[in-house]
PyMOL CGO cylinders between C-alpha atoms (Angstrom):
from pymol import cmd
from pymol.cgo import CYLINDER

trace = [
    CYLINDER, 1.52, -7.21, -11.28, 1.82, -5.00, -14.58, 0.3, 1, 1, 1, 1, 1, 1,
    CYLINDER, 1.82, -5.00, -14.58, 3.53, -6.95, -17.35, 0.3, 1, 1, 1, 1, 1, 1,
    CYLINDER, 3.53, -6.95, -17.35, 6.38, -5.58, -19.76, 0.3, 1, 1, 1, 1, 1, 1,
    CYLINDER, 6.38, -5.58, -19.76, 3.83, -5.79, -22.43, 0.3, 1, 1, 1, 1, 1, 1,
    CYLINDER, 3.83, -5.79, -22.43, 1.28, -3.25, -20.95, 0.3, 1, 1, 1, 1, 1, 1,
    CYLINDER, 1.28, -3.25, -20.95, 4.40, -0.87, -20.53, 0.3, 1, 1, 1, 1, 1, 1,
    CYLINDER, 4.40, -0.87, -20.53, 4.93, -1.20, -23.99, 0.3, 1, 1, 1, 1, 1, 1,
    CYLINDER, 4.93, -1.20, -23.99, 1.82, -0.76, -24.77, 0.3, 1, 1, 1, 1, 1, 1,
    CYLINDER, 1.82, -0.76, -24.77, 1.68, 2.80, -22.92, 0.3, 1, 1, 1, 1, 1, 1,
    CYLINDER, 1.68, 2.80, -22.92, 5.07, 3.85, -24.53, 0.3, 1, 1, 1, 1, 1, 1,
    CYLINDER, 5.07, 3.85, -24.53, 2.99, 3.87, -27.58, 0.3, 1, 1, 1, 1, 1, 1,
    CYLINDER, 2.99, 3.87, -27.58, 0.25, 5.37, -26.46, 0.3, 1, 1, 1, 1, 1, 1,
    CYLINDER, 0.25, 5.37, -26.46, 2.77, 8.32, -24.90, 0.3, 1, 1, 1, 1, 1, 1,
    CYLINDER, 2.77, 8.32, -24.90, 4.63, 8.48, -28.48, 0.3, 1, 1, 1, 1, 1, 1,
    CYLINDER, 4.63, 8.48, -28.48, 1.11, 8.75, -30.26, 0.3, 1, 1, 1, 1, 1, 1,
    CYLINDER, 1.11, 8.75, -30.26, -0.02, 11.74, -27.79, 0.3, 1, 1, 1, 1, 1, 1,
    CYLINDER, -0.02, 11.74, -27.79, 2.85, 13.80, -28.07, 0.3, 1, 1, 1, 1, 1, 1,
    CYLINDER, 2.85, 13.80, -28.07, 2.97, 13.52, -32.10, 0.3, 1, 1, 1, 1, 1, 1,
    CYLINDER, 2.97, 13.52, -32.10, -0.84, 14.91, -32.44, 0.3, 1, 1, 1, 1, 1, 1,
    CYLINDER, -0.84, 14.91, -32.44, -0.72, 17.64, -34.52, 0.3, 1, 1, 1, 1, 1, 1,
    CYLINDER, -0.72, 17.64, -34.52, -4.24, 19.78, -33.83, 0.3, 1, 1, 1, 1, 1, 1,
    CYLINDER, -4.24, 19.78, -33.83, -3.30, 20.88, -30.42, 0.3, 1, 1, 1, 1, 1, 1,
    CYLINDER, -3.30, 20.88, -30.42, 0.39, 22.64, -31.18, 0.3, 1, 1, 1, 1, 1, 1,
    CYLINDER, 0.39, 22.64, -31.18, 0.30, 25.90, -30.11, 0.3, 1, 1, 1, 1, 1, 1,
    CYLINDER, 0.30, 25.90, -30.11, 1.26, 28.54, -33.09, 0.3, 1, 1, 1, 1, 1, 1,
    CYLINDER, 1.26, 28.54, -33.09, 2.86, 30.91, -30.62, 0.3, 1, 1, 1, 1, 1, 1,
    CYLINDER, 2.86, 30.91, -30.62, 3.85, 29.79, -27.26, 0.3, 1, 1, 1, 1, 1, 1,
    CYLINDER, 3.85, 29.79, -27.26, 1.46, 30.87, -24.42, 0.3, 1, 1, 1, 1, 1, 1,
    CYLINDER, 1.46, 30.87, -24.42, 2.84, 33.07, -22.53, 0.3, 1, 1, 1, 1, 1, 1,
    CYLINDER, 2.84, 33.07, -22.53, -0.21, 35.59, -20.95, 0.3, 1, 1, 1, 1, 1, 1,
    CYLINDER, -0.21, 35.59, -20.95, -1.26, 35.07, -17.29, 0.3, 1, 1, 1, 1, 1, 1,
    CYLINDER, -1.26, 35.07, -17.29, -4.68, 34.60, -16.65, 0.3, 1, 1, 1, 1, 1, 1,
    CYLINDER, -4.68, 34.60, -16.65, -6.50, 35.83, -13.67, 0.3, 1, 1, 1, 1, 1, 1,
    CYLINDER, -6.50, 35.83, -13.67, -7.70, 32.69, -12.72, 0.3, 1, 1, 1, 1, 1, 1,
    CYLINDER, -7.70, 32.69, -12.72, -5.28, 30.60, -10.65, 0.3, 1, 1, 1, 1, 1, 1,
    CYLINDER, -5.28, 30.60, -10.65, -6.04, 28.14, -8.07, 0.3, 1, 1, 1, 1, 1, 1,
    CYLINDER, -6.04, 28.14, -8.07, -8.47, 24.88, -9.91, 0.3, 1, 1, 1, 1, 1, 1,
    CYLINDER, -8.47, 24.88, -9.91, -9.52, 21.62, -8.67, 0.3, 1, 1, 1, 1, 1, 1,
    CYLINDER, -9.52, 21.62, -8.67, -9.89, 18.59, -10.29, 0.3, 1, 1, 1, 1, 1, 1,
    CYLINDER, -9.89, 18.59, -10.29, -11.06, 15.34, -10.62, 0.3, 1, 1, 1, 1, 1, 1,
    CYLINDER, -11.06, 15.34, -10.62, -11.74, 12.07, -12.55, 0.3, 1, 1, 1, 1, 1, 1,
    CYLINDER, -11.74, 12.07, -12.55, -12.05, 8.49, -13.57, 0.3, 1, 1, 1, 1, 1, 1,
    CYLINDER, -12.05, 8.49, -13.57, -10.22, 6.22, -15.73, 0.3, 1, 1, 1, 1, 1, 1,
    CYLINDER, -10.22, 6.22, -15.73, -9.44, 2.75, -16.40, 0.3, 1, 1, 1, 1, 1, 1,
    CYLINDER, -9.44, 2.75, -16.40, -5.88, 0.71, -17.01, 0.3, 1, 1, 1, 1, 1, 1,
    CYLINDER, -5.88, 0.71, -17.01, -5.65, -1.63, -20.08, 0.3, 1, 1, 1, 1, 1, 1,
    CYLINDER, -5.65, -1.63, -20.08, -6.90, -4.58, -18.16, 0.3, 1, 1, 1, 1, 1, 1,
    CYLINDER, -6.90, -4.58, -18.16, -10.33, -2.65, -17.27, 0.3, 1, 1, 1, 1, 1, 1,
    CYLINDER, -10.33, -2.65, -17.27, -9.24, -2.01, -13.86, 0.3, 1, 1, 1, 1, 1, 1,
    CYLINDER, -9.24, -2.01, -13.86, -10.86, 0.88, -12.47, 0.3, 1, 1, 1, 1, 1, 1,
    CYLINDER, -10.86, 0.88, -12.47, -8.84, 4.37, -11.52, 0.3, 1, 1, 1, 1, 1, 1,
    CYLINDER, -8.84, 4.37, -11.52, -9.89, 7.47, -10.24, 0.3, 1, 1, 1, 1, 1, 1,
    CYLINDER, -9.89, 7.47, -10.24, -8.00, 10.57, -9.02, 0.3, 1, 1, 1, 1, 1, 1,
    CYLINDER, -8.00, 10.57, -9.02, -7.76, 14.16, -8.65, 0.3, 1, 1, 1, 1, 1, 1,
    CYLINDER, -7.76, 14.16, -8.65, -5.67, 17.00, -7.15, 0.3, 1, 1, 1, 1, 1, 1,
    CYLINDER, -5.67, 17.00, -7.15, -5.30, 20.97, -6.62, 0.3, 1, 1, 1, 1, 1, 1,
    CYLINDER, -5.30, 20.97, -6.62, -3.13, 23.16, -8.79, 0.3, 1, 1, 1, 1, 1, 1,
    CYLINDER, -3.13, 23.16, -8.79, -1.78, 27.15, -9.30, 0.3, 1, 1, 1, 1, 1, 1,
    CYLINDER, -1.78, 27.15, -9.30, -1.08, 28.40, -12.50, 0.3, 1, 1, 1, 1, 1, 1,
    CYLINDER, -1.08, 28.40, -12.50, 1.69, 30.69, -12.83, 0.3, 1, 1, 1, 1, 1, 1,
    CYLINDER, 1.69, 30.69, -12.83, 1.25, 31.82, -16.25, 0.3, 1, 1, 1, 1, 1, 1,
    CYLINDER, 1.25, 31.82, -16.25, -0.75, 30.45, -19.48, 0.3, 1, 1, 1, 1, 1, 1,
    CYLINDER, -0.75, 30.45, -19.48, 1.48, 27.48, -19.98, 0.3, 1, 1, 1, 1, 1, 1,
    CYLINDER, 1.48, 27.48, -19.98, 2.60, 26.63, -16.20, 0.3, 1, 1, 1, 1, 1, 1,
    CYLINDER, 2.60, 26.63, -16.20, 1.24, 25.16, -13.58, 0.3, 1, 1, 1, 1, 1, 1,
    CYLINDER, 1.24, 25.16, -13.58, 1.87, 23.21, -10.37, 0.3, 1, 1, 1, 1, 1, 1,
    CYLINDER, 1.87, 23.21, -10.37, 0.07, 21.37, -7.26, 0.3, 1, 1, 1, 1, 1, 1,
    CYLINDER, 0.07, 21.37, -7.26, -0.69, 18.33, -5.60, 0.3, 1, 1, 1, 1, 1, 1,
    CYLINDER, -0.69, 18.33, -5.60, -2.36, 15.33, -7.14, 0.3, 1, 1, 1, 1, 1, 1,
    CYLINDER, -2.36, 15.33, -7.14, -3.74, 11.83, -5.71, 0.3, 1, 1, 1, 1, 1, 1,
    CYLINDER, -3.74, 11.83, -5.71, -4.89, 8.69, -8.39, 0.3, 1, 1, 1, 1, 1, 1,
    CYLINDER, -4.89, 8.69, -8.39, -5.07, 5.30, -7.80, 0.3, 1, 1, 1, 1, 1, 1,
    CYLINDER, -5.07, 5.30, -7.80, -6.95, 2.12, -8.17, 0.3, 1, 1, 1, 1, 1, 1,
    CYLINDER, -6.95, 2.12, -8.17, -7.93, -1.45, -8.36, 0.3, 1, 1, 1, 1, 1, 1,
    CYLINDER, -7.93, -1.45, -8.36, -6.45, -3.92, -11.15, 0.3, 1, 1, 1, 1, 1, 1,
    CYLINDER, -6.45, -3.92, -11.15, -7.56, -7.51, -11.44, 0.3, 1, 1, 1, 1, 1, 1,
    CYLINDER, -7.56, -7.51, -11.44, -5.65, -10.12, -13.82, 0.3, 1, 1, 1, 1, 1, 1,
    CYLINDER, -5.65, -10.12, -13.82, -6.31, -13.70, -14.25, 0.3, 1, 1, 1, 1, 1, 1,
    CYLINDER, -6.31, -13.70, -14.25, -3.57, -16.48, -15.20, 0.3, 1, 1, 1, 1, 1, 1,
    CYLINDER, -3.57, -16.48, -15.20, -4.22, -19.88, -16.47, 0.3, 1, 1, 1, 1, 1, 1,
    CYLINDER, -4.22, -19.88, -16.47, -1.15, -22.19, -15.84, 0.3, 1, 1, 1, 1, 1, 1,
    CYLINDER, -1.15, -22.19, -15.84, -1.73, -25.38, -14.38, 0.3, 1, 1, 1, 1, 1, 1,
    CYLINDER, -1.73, -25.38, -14.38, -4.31, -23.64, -11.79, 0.3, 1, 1, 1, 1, 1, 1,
    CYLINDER, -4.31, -23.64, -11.79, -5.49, -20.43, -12.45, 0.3, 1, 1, 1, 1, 1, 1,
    CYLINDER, -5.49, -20.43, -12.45, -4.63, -17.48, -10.54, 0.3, 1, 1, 1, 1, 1, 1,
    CYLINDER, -4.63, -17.48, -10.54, -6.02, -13.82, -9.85, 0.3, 1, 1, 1, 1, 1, 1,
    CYLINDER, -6.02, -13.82, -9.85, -3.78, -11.13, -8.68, 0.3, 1, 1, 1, 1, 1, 1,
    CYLINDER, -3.78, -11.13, -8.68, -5.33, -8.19, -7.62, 0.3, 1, 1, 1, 1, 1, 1,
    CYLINDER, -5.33, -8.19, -7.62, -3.08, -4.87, -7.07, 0.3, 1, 1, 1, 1, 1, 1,
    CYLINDER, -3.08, -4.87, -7.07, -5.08, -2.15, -5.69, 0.3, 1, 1, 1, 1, 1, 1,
    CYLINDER, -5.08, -2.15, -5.69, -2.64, 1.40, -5.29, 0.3, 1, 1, 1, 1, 1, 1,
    CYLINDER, -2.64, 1.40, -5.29, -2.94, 4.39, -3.67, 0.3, 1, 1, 1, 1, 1, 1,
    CYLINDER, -2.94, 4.39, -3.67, -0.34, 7.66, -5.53, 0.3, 1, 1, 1, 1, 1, 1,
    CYLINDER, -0.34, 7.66, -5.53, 0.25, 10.59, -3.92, 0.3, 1, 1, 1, 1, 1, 1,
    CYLINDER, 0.25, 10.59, -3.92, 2.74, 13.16, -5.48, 0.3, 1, 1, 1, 1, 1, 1,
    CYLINDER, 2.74, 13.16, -5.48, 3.85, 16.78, -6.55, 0.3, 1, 1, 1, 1, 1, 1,
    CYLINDER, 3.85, 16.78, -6.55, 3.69, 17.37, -10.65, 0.3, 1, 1, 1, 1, 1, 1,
    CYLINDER, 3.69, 17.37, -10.65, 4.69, 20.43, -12.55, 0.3, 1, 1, 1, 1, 1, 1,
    CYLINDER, 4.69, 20.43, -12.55, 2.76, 20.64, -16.23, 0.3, 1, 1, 1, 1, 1, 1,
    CYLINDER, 2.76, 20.64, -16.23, 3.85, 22.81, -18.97, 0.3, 1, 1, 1, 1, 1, 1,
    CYLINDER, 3.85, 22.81, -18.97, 0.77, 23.56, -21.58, 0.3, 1, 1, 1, 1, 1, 1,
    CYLINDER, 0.77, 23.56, -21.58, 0.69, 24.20, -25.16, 0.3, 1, 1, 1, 1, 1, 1,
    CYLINDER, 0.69, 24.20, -25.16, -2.01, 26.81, -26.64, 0.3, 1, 1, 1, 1, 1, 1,
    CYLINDER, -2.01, 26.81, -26.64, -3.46, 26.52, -22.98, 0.3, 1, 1, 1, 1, 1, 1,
    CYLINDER, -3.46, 26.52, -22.98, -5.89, 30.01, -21.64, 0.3, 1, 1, 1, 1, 1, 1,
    CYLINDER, -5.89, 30.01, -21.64, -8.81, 29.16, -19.04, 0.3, 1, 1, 1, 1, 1, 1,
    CYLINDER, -8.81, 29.16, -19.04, -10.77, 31.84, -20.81, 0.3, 1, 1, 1, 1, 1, 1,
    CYLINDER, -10.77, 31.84, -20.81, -11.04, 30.56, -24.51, 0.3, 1, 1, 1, 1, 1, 1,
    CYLINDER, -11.04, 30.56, -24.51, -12.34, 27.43, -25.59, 0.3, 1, 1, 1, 1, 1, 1,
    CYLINDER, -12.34, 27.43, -25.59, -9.65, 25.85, -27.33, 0.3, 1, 1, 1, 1, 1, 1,
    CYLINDER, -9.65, 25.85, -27.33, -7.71, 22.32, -27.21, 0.3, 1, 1, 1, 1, 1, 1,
    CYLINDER, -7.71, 22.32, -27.21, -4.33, 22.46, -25.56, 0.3, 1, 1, 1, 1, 1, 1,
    CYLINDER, -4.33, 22.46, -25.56, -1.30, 20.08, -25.23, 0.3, 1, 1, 1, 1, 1, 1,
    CYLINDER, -1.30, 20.08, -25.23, -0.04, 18.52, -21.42, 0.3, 1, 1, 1, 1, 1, 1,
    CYLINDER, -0.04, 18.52, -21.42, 3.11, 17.09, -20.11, 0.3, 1, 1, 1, 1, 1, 1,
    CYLINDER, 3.11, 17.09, -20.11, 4.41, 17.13, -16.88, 0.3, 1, 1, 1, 1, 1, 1,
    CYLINDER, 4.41, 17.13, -16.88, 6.37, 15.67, -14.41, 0.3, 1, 1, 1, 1, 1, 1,
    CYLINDER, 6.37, 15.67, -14.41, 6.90, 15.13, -10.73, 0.3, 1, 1, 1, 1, 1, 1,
    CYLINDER, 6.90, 15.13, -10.73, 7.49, 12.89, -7.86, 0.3, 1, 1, 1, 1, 1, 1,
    CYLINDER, 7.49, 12.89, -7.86, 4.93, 10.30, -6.44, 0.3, 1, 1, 1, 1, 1, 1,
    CYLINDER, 4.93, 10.30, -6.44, 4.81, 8.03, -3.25, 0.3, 1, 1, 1, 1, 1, 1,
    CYLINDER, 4.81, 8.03, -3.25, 3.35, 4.88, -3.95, 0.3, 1, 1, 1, 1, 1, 1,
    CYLINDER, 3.35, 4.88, -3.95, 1.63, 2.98, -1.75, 0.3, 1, 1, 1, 1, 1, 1,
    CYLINDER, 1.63, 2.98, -1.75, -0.84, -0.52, -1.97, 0.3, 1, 1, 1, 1, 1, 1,
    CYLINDER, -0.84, -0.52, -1.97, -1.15, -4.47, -1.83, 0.3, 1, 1, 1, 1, 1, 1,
    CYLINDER, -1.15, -4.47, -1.83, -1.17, -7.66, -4.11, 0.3, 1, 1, 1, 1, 1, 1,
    CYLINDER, -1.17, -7.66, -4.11, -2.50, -10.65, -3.99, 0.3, 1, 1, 1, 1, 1, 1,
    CYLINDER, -2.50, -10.65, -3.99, -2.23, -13.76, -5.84, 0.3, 1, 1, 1, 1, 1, 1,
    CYLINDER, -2.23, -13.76, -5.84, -4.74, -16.15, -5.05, 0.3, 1, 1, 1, 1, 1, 1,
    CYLINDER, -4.74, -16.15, -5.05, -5.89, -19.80, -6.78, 0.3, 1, 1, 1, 1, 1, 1,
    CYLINDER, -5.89, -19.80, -6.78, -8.92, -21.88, -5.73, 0.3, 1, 1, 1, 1, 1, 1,
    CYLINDER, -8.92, -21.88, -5.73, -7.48, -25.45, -6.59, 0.3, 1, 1, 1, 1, 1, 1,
    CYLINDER, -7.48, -25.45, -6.59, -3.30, -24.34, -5.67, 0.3, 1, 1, 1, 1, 1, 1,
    CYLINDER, -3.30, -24.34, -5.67, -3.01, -24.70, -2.12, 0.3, 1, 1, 1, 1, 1, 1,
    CYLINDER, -3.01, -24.70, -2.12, 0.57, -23.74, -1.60, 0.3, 1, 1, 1, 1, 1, 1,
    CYLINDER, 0.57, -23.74, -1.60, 0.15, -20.03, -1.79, 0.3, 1, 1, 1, 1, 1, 1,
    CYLINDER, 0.15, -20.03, -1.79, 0.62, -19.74, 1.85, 0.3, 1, 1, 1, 1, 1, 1,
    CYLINDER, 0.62, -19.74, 1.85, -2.95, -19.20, 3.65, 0.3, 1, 1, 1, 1, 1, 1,
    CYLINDER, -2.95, -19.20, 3.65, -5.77, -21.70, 3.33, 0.3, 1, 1, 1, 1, 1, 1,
    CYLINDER, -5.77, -21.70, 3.33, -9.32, -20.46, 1.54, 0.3, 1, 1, 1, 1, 1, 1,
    CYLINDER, -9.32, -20.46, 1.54, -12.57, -21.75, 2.42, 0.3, 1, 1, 1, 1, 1, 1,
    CYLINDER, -12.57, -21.75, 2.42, -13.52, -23.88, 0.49, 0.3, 1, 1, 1, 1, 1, 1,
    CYLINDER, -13.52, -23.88, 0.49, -10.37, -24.72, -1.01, 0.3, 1, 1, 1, 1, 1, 1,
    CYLINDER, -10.37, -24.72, -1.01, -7.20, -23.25, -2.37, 0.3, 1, 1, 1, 1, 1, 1,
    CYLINDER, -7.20, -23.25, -2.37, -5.16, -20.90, -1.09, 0.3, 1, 1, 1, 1, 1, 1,
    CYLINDER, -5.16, -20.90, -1.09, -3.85, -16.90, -1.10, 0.3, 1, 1, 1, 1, 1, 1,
    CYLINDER, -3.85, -16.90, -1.10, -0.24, -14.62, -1.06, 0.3, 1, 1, 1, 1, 1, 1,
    CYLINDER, -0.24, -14.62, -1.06, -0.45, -11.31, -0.66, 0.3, 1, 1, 1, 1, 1, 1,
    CYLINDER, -0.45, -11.31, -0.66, 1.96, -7.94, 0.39, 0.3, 1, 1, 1, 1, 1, 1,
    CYLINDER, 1.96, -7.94, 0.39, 1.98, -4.77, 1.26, 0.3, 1, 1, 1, 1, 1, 1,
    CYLINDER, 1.98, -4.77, 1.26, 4.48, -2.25, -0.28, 0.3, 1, 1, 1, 1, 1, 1,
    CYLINDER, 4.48, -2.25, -0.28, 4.95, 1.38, -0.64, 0.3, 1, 1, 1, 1, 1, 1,
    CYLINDER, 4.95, 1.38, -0.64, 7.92, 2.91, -2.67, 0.3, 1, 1, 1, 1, 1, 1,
    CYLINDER, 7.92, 2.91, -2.67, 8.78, 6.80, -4.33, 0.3, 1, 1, 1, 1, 1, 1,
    CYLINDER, 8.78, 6.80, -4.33, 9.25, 7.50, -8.15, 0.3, 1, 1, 1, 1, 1, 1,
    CYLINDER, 9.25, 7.50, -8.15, 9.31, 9.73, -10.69, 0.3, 1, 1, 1, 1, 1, 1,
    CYLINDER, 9.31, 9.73, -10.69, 5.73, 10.70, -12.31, 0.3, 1, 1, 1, 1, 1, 1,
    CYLINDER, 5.73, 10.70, -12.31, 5.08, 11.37, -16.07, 0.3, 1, 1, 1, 1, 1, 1,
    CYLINDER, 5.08, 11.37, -16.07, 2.08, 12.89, -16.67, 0.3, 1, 1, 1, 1, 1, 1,
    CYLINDER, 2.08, 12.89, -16.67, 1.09, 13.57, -20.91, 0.3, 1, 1, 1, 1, 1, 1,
    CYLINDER, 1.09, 13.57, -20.91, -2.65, 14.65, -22.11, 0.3, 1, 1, 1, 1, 1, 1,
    CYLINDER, -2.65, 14.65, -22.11, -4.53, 16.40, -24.36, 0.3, 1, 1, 1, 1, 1, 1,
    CYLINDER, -4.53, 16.40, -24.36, -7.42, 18.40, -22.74, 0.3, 1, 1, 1, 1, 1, 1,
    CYLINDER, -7.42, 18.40, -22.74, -10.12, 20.84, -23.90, 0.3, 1, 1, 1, 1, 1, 1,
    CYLINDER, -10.12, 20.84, -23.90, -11.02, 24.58, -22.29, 0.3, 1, 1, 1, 1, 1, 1,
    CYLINDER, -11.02, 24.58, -22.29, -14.36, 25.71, -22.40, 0.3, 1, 1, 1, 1, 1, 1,
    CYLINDER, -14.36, 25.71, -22.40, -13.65, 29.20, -21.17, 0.3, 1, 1, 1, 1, 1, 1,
    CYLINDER, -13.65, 29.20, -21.17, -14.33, 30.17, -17.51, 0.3, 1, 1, 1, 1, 1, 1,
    CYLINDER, -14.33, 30.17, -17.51, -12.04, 28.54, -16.10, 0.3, 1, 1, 1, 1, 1, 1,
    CYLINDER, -12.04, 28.54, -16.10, -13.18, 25.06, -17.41, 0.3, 1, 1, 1, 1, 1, 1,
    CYLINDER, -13.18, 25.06, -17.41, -11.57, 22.36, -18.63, 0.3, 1, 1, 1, 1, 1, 1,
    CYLINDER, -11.57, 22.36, -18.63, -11.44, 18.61, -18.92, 0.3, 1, 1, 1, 1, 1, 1,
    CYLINDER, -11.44, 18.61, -18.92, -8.40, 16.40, -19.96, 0.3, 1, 1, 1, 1, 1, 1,
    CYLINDER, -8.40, 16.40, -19.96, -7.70, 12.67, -21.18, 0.3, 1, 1, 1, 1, 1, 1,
    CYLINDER, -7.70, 12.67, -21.18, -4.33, 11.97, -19.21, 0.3, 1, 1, 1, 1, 1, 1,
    CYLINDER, -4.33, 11.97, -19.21, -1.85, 9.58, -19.17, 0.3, 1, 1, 1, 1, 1, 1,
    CYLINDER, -1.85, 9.58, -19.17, -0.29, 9.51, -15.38, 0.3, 1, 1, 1, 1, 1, 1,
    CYLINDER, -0.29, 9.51, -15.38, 2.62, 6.86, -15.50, 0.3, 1, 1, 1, 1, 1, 1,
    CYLINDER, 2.62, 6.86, -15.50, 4.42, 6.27, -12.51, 0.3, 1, 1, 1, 1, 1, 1,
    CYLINDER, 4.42, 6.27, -12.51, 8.03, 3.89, -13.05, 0.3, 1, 1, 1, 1, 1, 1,
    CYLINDER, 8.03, 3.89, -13.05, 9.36, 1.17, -11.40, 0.3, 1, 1, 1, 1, 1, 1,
    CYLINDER, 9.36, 1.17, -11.40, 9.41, -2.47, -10.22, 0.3, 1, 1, 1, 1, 1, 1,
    CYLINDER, 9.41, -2.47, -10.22, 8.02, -4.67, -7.82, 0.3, 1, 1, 1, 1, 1, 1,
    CYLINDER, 8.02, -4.67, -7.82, 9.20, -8.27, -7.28, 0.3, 1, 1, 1, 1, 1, 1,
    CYLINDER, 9.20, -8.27, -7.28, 10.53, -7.88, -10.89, 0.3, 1, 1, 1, 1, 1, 1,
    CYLINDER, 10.53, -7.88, -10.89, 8.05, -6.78, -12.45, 0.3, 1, 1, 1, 1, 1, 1,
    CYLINDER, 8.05, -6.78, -12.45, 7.62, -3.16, -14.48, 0.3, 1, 1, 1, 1, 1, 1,
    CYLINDER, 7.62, -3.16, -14.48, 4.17, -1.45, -14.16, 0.3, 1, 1, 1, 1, 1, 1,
    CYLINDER, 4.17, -1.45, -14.16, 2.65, 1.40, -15.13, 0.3, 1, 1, 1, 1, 1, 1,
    CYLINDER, 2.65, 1.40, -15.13, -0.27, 2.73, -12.71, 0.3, 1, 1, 1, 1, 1, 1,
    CYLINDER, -0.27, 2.73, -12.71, -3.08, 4.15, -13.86, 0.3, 1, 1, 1, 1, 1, 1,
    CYLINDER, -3.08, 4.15, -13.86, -3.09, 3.74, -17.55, 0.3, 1, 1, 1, 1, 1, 1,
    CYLINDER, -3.09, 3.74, -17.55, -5.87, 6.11, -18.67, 0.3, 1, 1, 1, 1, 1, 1,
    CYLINDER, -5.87, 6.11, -18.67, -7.64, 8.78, -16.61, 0.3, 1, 1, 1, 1, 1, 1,
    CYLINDER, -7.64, 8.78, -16.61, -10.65, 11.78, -17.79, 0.3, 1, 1, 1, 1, 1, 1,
    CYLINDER, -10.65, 11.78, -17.79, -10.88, 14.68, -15.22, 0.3, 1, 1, 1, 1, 1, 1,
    CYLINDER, -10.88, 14.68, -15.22, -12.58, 17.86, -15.17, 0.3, 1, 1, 1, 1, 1, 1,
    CYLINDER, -12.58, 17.86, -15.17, -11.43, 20.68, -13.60, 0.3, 1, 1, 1, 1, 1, 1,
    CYLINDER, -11.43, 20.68, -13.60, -12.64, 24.29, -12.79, 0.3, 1, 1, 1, 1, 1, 1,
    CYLINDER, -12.64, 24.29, -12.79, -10.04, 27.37, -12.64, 0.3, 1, 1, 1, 1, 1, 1,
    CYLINDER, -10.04, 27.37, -12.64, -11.10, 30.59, -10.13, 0.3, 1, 1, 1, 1, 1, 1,
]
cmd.load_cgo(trace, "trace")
């Protein structure tokens, strides 16, 4: 499970983004391009290395709106040494709904532009613990020690803050921050941590 530190950790990270000062829009956007339906799609990684990937489809309504459906999620891996050692694996699957608004945002220029969004999310995925040398996990391994694991699937709100660069024609590609609240067995995480995607706008 995601610790309190790691959501700390992405707190800053948000706090950081949204105080960058070479992507404020002088005037707010508000032209409508021609283009409006895009795709998307990426990879990222969490701050344990854990691999994510996701991507979606959106409509722009004007310059500095758009909306659509978007799908992330991925594998994290986190070894603990107590008195055995212990990997816990959490592997998540996000499906949700997110509105962005953009700052100095138009598919046709090349320019950098400002994201943040938000939206709802169902959450779905398993953990497991398991410990070669602790066998009271629950189920037996071969060869020794033992394994927990669940299953789980919840709703929340989703937070999505970027920074992203057009290159005209409808193409773009963003560094985004997709952050998804909430608590499992106790525990606060923050799923995926980091994701690049590129997108192209008809």
């Amino acid at each position: 499970m995601k610790t309190n530190k790691r959501f700390f950790c992405m707190a800053s990270l948000i706090i950081g983004l949204m105080a960058f000062p070479s992507v404020q829009a002088e005037e707010p956007a508000v032209s409508v391009s021609s283009r409006k339906l895009g795709f998307r799609g990426g990879i990222g990684t969490d701050i344990s290395g854990g691999i994510a990937y996701g991507g979606g489809v959106n409509y722009l309504i004007t310059n500095s709106f758009e909306f659509g459906l978007v799908g992330f999620g991925g594998t994290y891996v986190e070894e603990i040494h107590k008195t055995h050692t212990y990997t816990e694996t959490t592997k998540l699957l996000v499906v949700g709904f997110l509105a962005n608004y953009f700052a100095n945002y138009d598919p046709e220029k090349v320019a950098p532009f400002f994201i943040a969004g938000f939206g709802l999310a169902s959450i779905s995925g398993t953990w497991e613990e398991r410990s070669k040398t602790d066998t009271s996990l629950g189920t037996p391994l071969a060869g020794g020690g033992s394994k927990q694991e669940r299953t789980f699937g919840i709703a929340g709100p989703l937070l999505n803050i970027g920074l992203g660069l057009s290159f005209g024609h409808g193409i773009d590609i963003r560094f985004e921050v997709p952050v998804i609240y909430g608590t499992i067995a106790g525990s606060s995480y923050v799923i995926p941590t980091f994701i690049l995607t590129l997108g192209y706008r008809f």
